[in-house]
N, C-alpha and C positions, 0 to 999 in steps of 0.2 A: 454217735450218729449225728451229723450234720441235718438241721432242721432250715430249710430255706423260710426265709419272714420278709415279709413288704411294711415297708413302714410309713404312715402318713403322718407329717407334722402340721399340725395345723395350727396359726399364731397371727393375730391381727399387725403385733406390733414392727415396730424398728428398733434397731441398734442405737442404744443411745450410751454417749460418754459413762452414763452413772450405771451401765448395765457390767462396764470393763473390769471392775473390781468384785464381783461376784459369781457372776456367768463368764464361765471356765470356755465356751463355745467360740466367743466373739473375739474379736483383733480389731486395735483403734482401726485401719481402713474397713469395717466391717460397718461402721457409722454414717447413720444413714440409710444404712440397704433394711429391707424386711429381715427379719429373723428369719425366720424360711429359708432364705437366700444364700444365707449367711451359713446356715448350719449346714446345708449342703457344700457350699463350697468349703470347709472347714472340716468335717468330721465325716461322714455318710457317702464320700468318694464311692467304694465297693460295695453300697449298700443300694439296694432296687429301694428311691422312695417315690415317694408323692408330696409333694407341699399344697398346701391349699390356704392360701391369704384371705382368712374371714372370719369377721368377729362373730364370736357366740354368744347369742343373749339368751334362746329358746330352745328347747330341742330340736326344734323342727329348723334351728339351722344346721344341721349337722344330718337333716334327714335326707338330702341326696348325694351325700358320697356315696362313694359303693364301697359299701362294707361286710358283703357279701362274704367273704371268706377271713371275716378278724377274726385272731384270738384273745387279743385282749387292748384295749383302751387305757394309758397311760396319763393321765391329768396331772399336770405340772399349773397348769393357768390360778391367776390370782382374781382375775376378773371374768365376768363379773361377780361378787361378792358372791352371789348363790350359784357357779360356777358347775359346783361337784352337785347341787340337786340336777341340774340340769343335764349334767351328764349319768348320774341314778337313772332320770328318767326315760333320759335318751336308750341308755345300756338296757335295760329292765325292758324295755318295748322288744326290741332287738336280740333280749338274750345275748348279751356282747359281757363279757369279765368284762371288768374295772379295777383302775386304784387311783388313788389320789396322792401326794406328796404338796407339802409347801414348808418353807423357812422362815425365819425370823432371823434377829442379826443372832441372837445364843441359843435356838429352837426349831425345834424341828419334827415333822412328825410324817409318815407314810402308812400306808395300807389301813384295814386288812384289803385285799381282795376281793373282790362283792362277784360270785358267780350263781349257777345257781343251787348252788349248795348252803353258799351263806348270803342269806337273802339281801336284793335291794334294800338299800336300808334308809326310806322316804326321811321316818322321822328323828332319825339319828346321825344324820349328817351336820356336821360343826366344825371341818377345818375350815373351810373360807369365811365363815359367816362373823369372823373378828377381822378388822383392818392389818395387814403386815406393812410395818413402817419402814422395814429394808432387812437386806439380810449380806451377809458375808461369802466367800468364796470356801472357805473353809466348811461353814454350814453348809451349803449348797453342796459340797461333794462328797461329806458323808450320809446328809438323807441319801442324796443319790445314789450310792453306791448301795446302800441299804435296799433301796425302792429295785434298783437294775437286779439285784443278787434276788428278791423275791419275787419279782418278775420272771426272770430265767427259770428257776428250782418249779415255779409254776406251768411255765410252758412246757420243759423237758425233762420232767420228774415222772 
């Protein structure tokens, strides 16, 4: 059975040269434009989304989307450093799932899923709070594929 999803991407940055070698998303003319922009034109054709070009520093930037009917909250961001508390915090007020994923150039780590079955997890949050000095294309698409595959089995299980 076919589950219809909206998806909101939300990403302060741009397309830069040094993003081409590891973000599978982007094309050199993609340089320069928002990521937002880019992944729309690029991947998400057939897909109902939403872009929203805005940095996050605090929950309460991400308190007036309308997030009304999520199911789940996908954190790929590196910045800022406390990123994933900030989105704990955000998810945990809201009652919204979460996960988190991030890379390294030979590392890599995703989930668990934080709903509320397996608690917000304030003081045990540790992916972002070390620097990622760059990461690879390779790396990038097996978290990811990992992160998408646990993500799905969660919505449609």
């Amino acid at each position: 059975m076919y589950k219809e999803l909206d998806f909101y991407v939300i990403d302060f940055d741009f397309v830069e040269a040094s993003n081409l070698n590891r973000q599978v998303l982007y094309k050199d003319e993609d340089i320069g434009k928002r990521k937002t922009e880019a992944i729309i034109n690029n991947v998400l054709k057939r897909t109902k989304i939403r872009t929203i070009d805005r940095e996050v520093k605090e929950p309460d930037d991400l308190s007036n989307i309308d997030f009304e009917n999520m199911n789940i909250i996908v954190n790929c961001a590196d910045k800022p450093r406390d990123i994933e508390y900030i989105i704990a915090r955000f998810c945990e007020h809201y009652n919204i799932p979460f996960v988190s994923a991030s890379v390294g150039i030979e590392t890599g780590t995703w989930g668990p899923i934080y709903d509320e079955s397996n608690k917000f997890p304030y003081n045990n949050l540790n992916l972002f709070t070390h620097g990622i000095n760059g990461s690879i294309s390779p790396t990038n698409s097996i978290i990811g594929s990992f992160l998408a595959y646990d993500v799905f089995i969660y919505l449609f299980n």
